[in-house]
C-alpha positions in Angstrom: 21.7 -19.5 -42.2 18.7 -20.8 -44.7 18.9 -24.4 -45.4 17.0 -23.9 -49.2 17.8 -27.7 -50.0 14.4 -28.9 -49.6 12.5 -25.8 -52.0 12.0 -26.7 -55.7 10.5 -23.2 -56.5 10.8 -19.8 -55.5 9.0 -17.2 -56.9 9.3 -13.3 -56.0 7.1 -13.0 -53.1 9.7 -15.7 -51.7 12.5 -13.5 -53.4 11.3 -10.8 -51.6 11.0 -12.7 -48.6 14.8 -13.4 -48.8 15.7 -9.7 -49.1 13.7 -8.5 -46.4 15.4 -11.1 -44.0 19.0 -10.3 -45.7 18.2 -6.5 -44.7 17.1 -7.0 -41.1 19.6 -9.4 -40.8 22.8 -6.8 -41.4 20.6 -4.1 -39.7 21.6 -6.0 -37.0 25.5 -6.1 -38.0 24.8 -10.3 -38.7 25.5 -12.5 -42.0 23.4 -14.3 -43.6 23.9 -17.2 -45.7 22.0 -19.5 -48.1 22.5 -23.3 -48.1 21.2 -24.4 -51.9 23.5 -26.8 -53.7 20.8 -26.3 -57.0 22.1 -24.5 -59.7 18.6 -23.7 -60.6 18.4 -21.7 -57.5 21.5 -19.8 -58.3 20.5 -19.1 -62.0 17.0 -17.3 -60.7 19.6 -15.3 -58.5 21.6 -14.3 -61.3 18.3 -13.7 -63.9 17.0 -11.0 -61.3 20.3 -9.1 -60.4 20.7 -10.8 -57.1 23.5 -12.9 -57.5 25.8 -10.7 -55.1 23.1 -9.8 -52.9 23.5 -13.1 -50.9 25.9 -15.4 -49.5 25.8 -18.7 -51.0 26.8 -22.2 -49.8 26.4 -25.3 -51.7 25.6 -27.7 -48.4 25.0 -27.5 -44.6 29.0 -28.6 -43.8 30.3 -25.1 -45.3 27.5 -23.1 -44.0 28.4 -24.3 -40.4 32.5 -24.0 -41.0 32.4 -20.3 -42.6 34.1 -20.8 -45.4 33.7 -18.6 -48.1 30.7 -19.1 -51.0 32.4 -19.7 -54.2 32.3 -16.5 -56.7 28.9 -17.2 -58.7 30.6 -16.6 -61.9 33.0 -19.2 -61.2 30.3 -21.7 -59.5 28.3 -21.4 -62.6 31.2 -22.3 -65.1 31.5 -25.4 -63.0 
C-alpha cells in the first residue's frame, strides 16, 4: 500500500515510478494498492490509460480492511 494523500503532483517519471513498483510487486504474487482520495489523481490515471492498471482506495481505513476500490468509471461519475 501507497498512502498518495499528501502528493499534489505527479508527473511521469513518478508514473513510471508507480508501474515499476506495481510490476515487482505481482512478480512477487503481492497487491498493490493506492491510497488517493483526489480525483485529480484519478483523472491523470484515466488521461494516460492507467486507470485499470492499479488498485485504488479513497483513504487509509479501506486500504487496511481490503475492501474493494470502487470501479473508476463509477468513482468518477460520483
Amino acid at each position: 500500500m501507497l498512502d498518495l494523500s499528501p502528493v499534489s503532483f505527479v508527473d511521469c517519471s513518478g508514473l513510471s515510478l508507480l508501474c515499476r513498483v506495481r510490476n515487482r510487486v505481482r512478480s512477487r504474487i503481492g497487491r498493490l494498492r493506492l491510497v488517493s482520495p483526489d480525483g485529480g489523481f484519478l483523472r491523470l490515471l484515466r488521461c494516460t490509460g492507467l486507470s485499470g492498471a492499479f488498485e485504488l482506495c479513497p483513504g487509509l481505513p479501506e486500504a487496511f480492511t481490503g475492501k474493494d476500490s470502487p470501479d473508476p468509471a463509477s468513482a468518477a461519475a460520483a
